[in-house]
C-alpha positions as CSV (number, residue, x, y, z in Angstrom):
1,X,5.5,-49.0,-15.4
2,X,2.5,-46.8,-15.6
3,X,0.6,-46.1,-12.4
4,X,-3.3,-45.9,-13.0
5,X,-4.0,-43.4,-10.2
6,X,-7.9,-42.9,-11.4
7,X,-8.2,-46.5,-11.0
8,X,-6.1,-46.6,-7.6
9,X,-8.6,-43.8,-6.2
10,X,-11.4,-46.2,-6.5
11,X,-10.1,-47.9,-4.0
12,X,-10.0,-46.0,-1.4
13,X,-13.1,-45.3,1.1
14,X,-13.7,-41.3,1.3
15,X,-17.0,-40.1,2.4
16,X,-19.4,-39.2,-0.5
17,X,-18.8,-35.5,-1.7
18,X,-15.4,-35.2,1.1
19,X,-12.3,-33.6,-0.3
20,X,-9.7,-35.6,2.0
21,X,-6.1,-33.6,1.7
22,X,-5.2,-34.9,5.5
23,X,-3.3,-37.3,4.3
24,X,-0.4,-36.3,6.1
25,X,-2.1,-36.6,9.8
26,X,-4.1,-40.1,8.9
27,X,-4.6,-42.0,5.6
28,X,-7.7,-43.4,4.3
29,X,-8.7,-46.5,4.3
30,X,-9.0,-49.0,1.6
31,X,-12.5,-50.1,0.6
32,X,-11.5,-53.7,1.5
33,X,-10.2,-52.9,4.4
34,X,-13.2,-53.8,6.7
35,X,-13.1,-57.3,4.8
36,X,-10.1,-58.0,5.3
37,X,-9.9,-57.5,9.2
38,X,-12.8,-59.2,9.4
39,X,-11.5,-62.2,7.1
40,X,-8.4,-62.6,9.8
41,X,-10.3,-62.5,13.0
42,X,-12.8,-65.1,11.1
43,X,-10.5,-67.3,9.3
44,X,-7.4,-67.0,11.2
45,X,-7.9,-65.7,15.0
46,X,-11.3,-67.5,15.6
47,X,-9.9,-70.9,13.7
48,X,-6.1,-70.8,14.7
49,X,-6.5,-69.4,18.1
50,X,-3.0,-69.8,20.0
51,X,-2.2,-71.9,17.0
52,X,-2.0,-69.0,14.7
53,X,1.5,-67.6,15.7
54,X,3.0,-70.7,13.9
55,X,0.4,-71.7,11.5
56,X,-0.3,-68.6,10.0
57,X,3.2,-67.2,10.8
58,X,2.2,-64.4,13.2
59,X,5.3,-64.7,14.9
60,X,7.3,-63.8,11.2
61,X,5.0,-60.7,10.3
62,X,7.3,-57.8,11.8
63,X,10.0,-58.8,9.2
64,X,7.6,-59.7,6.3
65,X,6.0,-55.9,6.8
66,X,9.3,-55.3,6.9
67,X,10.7,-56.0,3.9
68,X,7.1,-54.8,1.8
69,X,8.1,-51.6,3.9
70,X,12.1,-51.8,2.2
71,X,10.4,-51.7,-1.1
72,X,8.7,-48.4,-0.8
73,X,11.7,-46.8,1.1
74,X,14.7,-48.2,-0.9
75,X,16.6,-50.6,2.0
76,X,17.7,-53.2,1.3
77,X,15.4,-57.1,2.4
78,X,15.6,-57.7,6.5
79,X,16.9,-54.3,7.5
80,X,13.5,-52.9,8.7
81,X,11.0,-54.3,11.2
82,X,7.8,-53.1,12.2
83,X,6.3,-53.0,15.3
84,X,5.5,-50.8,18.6
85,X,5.2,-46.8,18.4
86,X,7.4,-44.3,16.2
87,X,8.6,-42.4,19.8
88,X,9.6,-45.6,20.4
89,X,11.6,-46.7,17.7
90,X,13.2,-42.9,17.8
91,X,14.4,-44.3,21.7
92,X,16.0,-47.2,20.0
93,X,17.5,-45.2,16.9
94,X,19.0,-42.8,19.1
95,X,20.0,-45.0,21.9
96,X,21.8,-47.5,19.2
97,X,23.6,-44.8,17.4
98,X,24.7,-42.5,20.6
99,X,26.2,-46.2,21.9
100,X,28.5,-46.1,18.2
101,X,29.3,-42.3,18.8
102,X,29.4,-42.3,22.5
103,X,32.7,-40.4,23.1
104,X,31.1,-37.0,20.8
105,X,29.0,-34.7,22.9
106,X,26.1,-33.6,20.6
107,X,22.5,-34.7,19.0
108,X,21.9,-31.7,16.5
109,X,18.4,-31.4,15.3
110,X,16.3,-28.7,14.1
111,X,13.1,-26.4,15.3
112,X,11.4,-28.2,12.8
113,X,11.6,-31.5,13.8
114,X,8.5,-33.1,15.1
115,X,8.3,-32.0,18.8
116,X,7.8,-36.0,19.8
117,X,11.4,-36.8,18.6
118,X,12.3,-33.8,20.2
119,X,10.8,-34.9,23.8
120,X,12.4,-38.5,23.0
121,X,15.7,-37.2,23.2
122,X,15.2,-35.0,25.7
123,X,13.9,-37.7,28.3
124,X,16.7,-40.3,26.1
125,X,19.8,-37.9,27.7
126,X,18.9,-37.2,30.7
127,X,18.1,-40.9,31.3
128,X,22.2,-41.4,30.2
129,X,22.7,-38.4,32.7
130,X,23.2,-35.7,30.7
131,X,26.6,-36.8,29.3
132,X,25.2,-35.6,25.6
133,X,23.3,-32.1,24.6
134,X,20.8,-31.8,22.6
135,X,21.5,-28.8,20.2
136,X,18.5,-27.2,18.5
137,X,19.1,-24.8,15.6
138,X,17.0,-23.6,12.6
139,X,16.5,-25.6,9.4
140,X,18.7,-23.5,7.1
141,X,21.6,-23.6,10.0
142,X,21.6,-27.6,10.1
143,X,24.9,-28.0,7.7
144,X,27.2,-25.1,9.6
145,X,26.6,-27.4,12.9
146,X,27.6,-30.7,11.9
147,X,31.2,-30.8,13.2
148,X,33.4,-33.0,14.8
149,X,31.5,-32.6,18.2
150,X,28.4,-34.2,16.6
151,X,27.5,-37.5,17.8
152,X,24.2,-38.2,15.8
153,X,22.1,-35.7,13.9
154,X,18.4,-36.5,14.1
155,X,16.2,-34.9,11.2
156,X,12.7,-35.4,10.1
157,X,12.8,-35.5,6.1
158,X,10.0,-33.6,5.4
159,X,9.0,-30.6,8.4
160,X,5.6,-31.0,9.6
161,X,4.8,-27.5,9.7
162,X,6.2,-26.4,6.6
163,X,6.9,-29.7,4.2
164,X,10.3,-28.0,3.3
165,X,12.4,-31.3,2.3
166,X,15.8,-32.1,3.3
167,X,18.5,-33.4,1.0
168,X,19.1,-36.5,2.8
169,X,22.2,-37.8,0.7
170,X,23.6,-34.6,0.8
171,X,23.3,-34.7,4.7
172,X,24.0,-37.9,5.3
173,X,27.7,-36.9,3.5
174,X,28.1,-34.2,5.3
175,X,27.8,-36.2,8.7
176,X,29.5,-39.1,7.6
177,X,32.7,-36.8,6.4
178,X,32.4,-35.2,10.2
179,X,32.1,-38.6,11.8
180,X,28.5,-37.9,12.7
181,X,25.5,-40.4,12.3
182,X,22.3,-40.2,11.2
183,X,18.9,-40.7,12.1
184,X,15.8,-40.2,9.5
185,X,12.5,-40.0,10.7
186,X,10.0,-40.5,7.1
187,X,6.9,-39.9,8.7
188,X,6.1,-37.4,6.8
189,X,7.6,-38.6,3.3
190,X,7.1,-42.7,3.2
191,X,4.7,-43.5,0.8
192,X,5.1,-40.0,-0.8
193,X,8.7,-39.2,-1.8
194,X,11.0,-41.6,-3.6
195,X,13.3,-42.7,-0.5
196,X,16.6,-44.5,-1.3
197,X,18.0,-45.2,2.2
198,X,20.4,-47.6,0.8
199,X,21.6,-45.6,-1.8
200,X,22.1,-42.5,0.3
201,X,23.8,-44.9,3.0
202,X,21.4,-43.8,5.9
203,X,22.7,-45.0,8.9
204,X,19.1,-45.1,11.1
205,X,15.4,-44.4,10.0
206,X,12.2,-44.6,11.3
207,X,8.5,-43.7,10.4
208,X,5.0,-44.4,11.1
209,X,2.7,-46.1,8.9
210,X,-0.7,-44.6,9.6
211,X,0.3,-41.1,7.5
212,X,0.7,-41.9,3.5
213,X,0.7,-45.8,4.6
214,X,-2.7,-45.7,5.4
215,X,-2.3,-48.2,7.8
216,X,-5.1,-47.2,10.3
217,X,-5.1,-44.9,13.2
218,X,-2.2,-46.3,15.8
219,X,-0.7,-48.8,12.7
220,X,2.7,-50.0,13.6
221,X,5.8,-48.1,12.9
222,X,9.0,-49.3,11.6
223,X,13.1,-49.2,12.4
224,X,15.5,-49.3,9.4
225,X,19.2,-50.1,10.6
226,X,22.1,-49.7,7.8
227,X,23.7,-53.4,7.3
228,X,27.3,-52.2,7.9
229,X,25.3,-51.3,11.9
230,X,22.8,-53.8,12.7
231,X,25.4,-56.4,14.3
232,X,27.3,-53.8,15.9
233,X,24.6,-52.1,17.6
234,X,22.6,-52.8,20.9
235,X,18.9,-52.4,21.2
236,X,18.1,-49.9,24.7
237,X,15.0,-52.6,25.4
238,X,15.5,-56.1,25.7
239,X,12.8,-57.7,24.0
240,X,11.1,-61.2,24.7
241,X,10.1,-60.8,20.7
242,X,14.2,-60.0,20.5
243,X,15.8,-62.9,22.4
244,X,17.4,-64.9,20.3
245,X,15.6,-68.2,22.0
246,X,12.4,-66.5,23.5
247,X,10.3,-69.8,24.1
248,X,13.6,-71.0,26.5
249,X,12.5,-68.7,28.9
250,X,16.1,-67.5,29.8
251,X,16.8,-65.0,32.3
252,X,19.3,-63.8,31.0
253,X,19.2,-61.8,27.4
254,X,20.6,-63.0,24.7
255,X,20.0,-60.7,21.3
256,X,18.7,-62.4,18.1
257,X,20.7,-62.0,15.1
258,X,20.2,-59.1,12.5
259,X,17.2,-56.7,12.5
260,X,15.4,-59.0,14.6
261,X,16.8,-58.0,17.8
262,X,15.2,-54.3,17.6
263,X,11.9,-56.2,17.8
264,X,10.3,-55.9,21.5
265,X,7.0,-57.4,22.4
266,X,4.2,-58.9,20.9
267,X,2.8,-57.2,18.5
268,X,-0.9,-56.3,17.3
269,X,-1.8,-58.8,15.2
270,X,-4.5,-57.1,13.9
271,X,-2.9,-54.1,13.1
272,X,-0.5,-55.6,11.0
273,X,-3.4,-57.5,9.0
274,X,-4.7,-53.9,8.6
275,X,-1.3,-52.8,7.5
276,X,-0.2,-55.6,5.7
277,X,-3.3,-55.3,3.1
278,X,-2.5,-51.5,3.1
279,X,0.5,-52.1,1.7
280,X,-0.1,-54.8,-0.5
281,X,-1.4,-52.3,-3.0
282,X,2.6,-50.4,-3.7
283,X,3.2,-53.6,-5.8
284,X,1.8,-51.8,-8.4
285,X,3.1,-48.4,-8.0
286,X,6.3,-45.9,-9.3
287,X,7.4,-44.0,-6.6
288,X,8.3,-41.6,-9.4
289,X,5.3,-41.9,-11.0
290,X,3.8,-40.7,-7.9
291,X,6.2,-38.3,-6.8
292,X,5.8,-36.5,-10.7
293,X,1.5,-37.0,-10.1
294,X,1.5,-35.3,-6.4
295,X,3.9,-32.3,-7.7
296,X,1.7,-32.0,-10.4
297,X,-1.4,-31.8,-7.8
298,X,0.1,-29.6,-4.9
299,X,1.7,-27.0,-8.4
300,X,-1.9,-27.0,-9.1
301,X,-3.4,-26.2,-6.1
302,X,-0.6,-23.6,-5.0
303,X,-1.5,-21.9,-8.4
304,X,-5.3,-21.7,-7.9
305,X,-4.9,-20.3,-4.7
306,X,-2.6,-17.6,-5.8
307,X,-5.8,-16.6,-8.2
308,X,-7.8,-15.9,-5.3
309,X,-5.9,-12.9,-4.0
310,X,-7.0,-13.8,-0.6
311,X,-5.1,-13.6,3.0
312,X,-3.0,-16.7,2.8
313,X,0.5,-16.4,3.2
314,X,2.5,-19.7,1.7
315,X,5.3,-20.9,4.2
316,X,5.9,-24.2,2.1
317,X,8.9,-23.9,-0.5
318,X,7.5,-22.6,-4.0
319,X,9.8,-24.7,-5.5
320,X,8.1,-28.4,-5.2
321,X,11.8,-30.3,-5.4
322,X,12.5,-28.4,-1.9
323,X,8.8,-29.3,-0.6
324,X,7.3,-33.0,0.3
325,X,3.4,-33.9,-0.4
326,X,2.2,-30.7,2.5
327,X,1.2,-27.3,1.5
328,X,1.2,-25.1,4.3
329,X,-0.3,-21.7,4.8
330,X,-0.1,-18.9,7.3
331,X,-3.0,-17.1,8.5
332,X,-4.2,-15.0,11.6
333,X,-7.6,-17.4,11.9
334,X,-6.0,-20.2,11.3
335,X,-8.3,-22.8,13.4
336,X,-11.6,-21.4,12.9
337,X,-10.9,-21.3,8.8
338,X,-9.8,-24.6,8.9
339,X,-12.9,-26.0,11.1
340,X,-15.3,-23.8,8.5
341,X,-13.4,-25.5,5.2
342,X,-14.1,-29.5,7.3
343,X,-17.5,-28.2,7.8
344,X,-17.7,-27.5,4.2
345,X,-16.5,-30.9,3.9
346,X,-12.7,-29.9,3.3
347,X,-10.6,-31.6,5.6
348,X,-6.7,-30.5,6.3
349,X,-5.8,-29.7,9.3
350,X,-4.6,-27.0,11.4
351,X,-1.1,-26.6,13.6
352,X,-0.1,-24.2,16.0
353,X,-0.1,-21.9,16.3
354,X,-1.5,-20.4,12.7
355,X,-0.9,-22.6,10.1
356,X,-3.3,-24.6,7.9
357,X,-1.9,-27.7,6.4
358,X,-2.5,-29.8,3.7
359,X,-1.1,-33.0,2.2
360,X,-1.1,-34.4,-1.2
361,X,-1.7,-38.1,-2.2
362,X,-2.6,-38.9,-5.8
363,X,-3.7,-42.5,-5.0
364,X,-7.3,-40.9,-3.8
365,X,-6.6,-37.2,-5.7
366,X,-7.2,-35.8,-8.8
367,X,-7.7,-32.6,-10.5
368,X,-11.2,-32.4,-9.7
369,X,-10.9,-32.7,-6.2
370,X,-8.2,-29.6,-6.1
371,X,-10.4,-27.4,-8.4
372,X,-13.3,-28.2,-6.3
373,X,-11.3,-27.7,-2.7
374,X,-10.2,-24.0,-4.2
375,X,-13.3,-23.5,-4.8
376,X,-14.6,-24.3,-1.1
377,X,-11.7,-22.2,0.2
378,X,-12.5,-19.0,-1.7
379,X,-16.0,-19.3,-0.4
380,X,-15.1,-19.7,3.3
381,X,-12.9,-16.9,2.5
382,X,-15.3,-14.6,0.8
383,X,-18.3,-15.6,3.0
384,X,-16.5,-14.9,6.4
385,X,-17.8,-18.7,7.0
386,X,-15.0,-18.8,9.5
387,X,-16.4,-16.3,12.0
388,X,-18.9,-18.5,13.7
389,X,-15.5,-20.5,14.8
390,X,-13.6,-17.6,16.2
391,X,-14.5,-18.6,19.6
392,X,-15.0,-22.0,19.6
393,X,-12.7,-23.6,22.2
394,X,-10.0,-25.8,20.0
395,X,-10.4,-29.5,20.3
396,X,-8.5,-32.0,21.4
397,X,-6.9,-32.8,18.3
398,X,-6.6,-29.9,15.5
């Protein structure tokens, strides 16, 4: 297969004359996108009403997405389902797996794990009253922990701040060989990286589906449980959407069989319409294909920025086999040069507390768009564009 990425950009809607490499924080829409909500609250919603969970199969979308979802991430058909928040499928990811590995003492995870998880498990063991601990180490210290005292290790794949890529077969070995489990969280490299989570016998993952999904803002996020789990595990919330008889109305809770029991409440309808059409268009796409064209984009860029001689420190891996689809830099001014490069009609984004991100999709990049954002850097660069937001109080979101 050859992916047409020129053709794929076309697309996607991106403001007239925007560079977009945020990517990593929100995805862009599809041009069709509008349409296409709009063509299910007309056609389905406002003609189906009520009716709609069984005519149209409403009730059956969080294992369909699922399963379009399996595709991109290399599981295997009904071992992910979509629905609710990513913190909370990392509370039922962590719950399940500490339940299999209750008798070991530690969750190992690293600094650069995305804080949310972090405050997930946090909350998660002192809720179980503090019969596990939560050990936090460095990145490059991850494989010296994982020991016999390991219960589950909990990883993102790609770290937010730095995109630095772990090995995730070699470290799902290593914490299988110690008797530990596993929990990925591919927020940062679904839709980006090739992901074999069957292959590399995963035992959990999770990830959202508003970052390289391009879901929309809030889109569902997803569970991923390995087959030789999902009937020995336990979701932590008992779900109407779970029971294996919801419209009986028991009292008591009775789990539905497979994947299907993770599932919790109803779920937003609309989103997944949103979603489901944004994911429609990975039918026609290599993973590799894209993995190659986004190396190819972020080498690029890394390289034209080196040309500018100009304060930006690199704190993403040179090497792009050790990096996801995020280029981070380092700089004292981090916030006000990345509000003068949006204003300049650059968007990244910035993360505390100096670093200036950005992320790397070729299905709405080319080469023109990283000459052209070089260009825009070195001018807010040279200029000292970035003064005039020195002072400016941070927003809410950066």
């Amino acid at each position: 297969m050859k992916s047409n990425f020129l053709n794929l950009k076309k697309n996607f809607s991106i403001p007239k004359g925007t560079i977009y490499l945020c990517g990593n924080s929100l995805g862009p829409p599809l041009k069709s996108m509008g349409n296409e909500v709009k063509k299910f609250v007309d056609e389905e919603w406002a003609k189906e009403l009520v009716k709609g969970w069984n005519s149209k199969g409403w009730f059956e979308q969080s294992k369909k997405i699922g399963n379009q979802i399996a595709k991109i991430v290399g599981a295997d058909k009904e071992t992910i389902i979509v629905g609710d928040t990513l913190s909370t499928q990392v509370f039922q990811a962590l719950t399940c797996a500490l339940k299999l590995n209750q008798n070991r003492r530690y969750v190992l995870t690293d600094n650069g794990n995305f804080p949310a998880d972090i405050y997930i498990a946090e909350g998660l063991l002192k809720l179980l009253g503090d019969k596990h601990e939560l050990k936090i180490v460095k990145p490059e210290d991850i494989i010296e922990h994982i020991n016999d005292e390991v219960a589950v290790i909990m990883l993102t794949e790609a770290d937010y701040r730095t995109g630095r890529i772990y090995d995730m077969k070699n470290i799902t070995q290593l914490a299988h060989s110690s008797g530990a489990l596993v929990i990925w969280d591919l927020a940062h490299t679904a839709g980006v990286v090739p992901i074999k989570l069957s292959e590399t016998k995963a035992d959990f993952a999770v990830g959202c589906t508003y970052k390289y999904l391009n879901g929309g803002p809030g889109s569902p996020a997803f569970i991923y449980i390995a087959p030789n789990h999902i009937n020995k595990v336990e979701p932590a919330l008992f779900g109407w959407h779970g029971h294996k008889n919801p419209f009986e109305f028991n009292l008591n809770y009775l789990p539905s069989s497979g994947i299907e029991k993770m599932k919790i409440g109803s779920p937003s309808i609309i989103s997944f319409a949103s979603l489901k059409h944004a994911l429609d268009i990975w039918d026609n796409i290599d993973m590799n294909e894209l993995r190659l064209k986004s190396i190819e984009l972020s080498e690029l860029f890394i390289s034209e920025i080196d040309k500018l001689s100009i304060d930006l420190n690199l704190v993403s891996p040179r090497d792009p086999y050790f990096r996801g689809n995020q280029v981070s830099y380092s700089l004292e001014n981090g916030y006000a040069f990345m509000q003068a490069l949006i204003q300049e009609n650059l968007i990244g984004d910035f993360r505390s507390p100096n670093l200036i991100r950005f992320g790397f999709s070729p299905l709405y990049l080319d080469e023109k768009d990283i000459i052209n954002a070089v260009a825009i850097i070195g001018k807010v660069s040279r200029n000292s564009l970035w003064r005039k937001f020195s002072n400016q109080s941070r927003k809410i979101v950066t």
